[in-house]
LUMFITI-479565 format. One line per field, with one value per residue (C-alpha): residue number from 1; residue in three letters; x, y, z. Coordinates in pm, 1 decimal. Example, Ala and Ser with C-alpha at 12.3 -4.5 7.8 and 13.67 -1.06 7.14 Angstrom:
BEGIN
seq = (1, 2);
type = (ALA, SER);
X = (1230.0, 1367.0);
Y = (-450.0, -106.0);
Z = (780.0, 714.0);
//
This chain:
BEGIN
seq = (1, 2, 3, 4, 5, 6, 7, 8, 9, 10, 11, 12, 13, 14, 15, 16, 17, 18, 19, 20, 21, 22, 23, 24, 25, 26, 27, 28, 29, 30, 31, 32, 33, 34, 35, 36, 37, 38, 39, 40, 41, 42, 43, 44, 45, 46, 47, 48, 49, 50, 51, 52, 53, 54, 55, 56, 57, 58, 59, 60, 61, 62, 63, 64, 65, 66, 67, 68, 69, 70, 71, 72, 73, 74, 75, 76, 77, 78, 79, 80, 81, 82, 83, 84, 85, 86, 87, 88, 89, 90, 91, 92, 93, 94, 95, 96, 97, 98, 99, 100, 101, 102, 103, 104, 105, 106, 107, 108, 109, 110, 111, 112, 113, 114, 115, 116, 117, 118, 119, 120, 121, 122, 123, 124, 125, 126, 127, 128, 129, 130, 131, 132, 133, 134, 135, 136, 137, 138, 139, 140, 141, 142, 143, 144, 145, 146, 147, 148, 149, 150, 151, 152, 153, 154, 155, 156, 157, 158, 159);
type = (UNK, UNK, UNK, UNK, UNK, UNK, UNK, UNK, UNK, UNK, UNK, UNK, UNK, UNK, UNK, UNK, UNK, UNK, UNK, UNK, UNK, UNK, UNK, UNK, UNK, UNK, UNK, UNK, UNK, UNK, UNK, UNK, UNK, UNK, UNK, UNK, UNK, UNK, UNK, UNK, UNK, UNK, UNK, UNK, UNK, UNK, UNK, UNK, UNK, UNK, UNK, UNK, UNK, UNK, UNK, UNK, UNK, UNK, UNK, UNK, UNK, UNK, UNK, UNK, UNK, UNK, UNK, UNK, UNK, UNK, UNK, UNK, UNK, UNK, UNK, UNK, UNK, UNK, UNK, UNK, UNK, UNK, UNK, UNK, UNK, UNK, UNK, UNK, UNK, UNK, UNK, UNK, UNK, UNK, UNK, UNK, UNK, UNK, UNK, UNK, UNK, UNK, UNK, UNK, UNK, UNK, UNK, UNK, UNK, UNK, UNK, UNK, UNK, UNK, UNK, UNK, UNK, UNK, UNK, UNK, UNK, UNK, UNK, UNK, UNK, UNK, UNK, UNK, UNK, UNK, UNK, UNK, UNK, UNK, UNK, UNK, UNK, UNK, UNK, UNK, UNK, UNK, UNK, UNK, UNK, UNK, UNK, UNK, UNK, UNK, UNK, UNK, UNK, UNK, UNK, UNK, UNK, UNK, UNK);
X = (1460.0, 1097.6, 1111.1, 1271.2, 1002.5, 725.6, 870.1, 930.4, 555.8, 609.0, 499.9, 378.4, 37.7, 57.0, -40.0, 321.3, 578.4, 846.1, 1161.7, 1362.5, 1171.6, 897.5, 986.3, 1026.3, 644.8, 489.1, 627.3, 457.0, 126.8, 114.9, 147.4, -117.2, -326.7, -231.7, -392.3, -688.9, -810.7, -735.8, -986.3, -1190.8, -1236.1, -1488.2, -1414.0, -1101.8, -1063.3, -738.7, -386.7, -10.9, 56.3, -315.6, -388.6, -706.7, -886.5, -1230.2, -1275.7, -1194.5, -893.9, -628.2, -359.1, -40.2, 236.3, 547.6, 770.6, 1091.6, 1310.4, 1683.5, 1907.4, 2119.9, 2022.5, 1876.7, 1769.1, 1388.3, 1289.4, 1034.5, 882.4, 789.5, 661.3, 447.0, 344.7, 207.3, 54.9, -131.2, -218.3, -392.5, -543.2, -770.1, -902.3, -1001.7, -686.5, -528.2, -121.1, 89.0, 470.7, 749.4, 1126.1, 1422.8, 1632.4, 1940.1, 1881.9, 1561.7, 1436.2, 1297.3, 973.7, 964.5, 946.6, 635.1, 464.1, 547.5, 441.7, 46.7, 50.1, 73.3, -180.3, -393.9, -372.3, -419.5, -699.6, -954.0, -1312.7, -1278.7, -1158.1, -1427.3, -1273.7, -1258.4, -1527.4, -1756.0, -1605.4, -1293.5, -1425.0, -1582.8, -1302.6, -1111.5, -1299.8, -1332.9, -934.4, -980.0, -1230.1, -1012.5, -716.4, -910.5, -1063.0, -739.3, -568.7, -674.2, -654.0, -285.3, -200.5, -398.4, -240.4, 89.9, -36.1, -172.4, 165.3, 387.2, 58.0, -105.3, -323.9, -466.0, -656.9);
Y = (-519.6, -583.6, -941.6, -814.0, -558.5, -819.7, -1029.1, -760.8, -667.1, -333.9, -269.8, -572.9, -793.8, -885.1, -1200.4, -1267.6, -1434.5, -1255.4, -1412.8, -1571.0, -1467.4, -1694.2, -1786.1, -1414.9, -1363.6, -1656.1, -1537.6, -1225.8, -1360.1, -1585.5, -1282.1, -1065.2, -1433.9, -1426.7, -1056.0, -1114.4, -1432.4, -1265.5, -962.2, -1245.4, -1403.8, -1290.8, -1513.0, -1353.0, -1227.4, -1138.4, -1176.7, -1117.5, -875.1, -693.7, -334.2, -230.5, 60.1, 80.3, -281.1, -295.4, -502.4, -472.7, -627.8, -477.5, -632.9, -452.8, -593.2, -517.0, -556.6, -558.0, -629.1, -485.3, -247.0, -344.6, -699.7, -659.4, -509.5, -246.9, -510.0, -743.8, -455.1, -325.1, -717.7, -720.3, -368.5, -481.1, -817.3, -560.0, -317.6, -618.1, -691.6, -305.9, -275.7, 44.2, 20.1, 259.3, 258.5, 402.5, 398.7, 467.5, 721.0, 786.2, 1213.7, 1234.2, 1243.5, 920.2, 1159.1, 1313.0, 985.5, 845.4, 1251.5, 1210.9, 817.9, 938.2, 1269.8, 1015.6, 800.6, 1103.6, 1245.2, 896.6, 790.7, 1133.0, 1089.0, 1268.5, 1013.3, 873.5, 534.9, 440.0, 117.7, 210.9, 16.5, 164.8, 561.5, 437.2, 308.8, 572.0, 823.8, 695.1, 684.6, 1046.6, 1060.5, 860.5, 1102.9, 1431.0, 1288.5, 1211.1, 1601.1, 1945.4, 2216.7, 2275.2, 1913.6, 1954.1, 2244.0, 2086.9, 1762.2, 1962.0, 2108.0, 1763.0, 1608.2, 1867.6, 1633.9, 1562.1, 1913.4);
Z = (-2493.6, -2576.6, -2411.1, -2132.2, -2078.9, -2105.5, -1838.4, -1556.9, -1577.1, -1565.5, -1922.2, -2014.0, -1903.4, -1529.6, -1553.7, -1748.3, -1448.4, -1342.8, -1499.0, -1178.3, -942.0, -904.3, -494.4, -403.2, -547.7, -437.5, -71.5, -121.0, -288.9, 19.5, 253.0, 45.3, 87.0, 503.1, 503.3, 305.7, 534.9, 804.6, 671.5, 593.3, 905.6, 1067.5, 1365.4, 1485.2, 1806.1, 1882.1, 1692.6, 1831.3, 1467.8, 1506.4, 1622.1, 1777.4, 1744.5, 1921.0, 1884.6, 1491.7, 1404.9, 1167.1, 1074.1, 983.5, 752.1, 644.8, 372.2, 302.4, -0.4, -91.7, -374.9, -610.3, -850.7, -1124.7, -964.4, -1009.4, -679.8, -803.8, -1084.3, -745.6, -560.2, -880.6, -931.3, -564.6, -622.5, -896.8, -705.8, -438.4, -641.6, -784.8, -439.0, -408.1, -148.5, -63.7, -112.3, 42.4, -81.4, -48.2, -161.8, 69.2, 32.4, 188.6, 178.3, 293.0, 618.0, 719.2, 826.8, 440.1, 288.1, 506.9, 395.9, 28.9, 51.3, 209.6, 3.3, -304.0, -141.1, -99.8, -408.5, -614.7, -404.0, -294.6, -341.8, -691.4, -838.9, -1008.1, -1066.6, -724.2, -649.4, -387.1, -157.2, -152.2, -137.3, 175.4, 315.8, 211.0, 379.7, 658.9, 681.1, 636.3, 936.6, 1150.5, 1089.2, 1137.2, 1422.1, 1593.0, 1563.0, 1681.3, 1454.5, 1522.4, 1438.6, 1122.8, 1016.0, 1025.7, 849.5, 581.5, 536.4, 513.6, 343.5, 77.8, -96.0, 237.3, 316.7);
//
């Protein structure tokens, strides 16, 4: 059992492979490697996947994964997460679930995002509390006080 926790990463040093599953992270480490030189690139000026806002670009990925229970779908996720969290990225996840509503799970997945990541957290890099607020600004800026009312209520870590 202790081997087997070593080698899923969860528990053990990330820098330990994932047993069998060294095609499905390499495909991911190459998409976290498409987003960062993309960030990086200053000379971009447009891209078919991009979204602008005022003239800032970004560019939006969305993985998905499926197996069997059991199969190590969380231990790739939580390999990639770490991967991010390295480069000072913000991660938002979330896990499907059949009972909730599909709105529920995108509140609880930025309510955890909130809560993990608000300026009190004092071991956020500078960077990143920037960034982060100005997420925050972005958001507030976008809703009257009726719409933040009821994004308070799905999102309590964000008020």
């Amino acid at each position: 059992p202790q081997k087997a926790s070593l080698d899923t990463c969860l528990f053990g040093n990330m820098d330990k492979q994932l047993f069998g599953r060294a095609d499905e992270t390499r495909s991911l480490m190459m998409l976290k490697k498409k987003i960062s030189d993309y960030m990086n690139n200053t000379h971009h000026h447009s891209s078919v996947n991009s979204v602008s806002n005022q003239g800032n670009k970004y560019l939006c990925e969305t993985v998905f994964l499926s197996g069997y229970a059991g199969s190590g779908k969380s231990s790739l996720v939580n390999t990639l997460i770490h991967a991010c969290n390295e480069d000072s990225w913000f991660v938002l996840g979330s896990k499907f679930d059949k009972q909730a509503a599909p709105h529920m799970i995108l509140a609880k997945a930025f309510d955890e995002f909130f809560g993990k990541w608000r300026p009190a957290n004092s071991s956020m890099k500078m960077k990143m509390k920037d960034s982060f607020s100005q997420v925050c600004r972005h958001i507030f800026g976008a809703l009257d006080d009726e719409g933040f009312r009821q994004l308070c209520g799905l999102i309590p870590n964000y008020s």
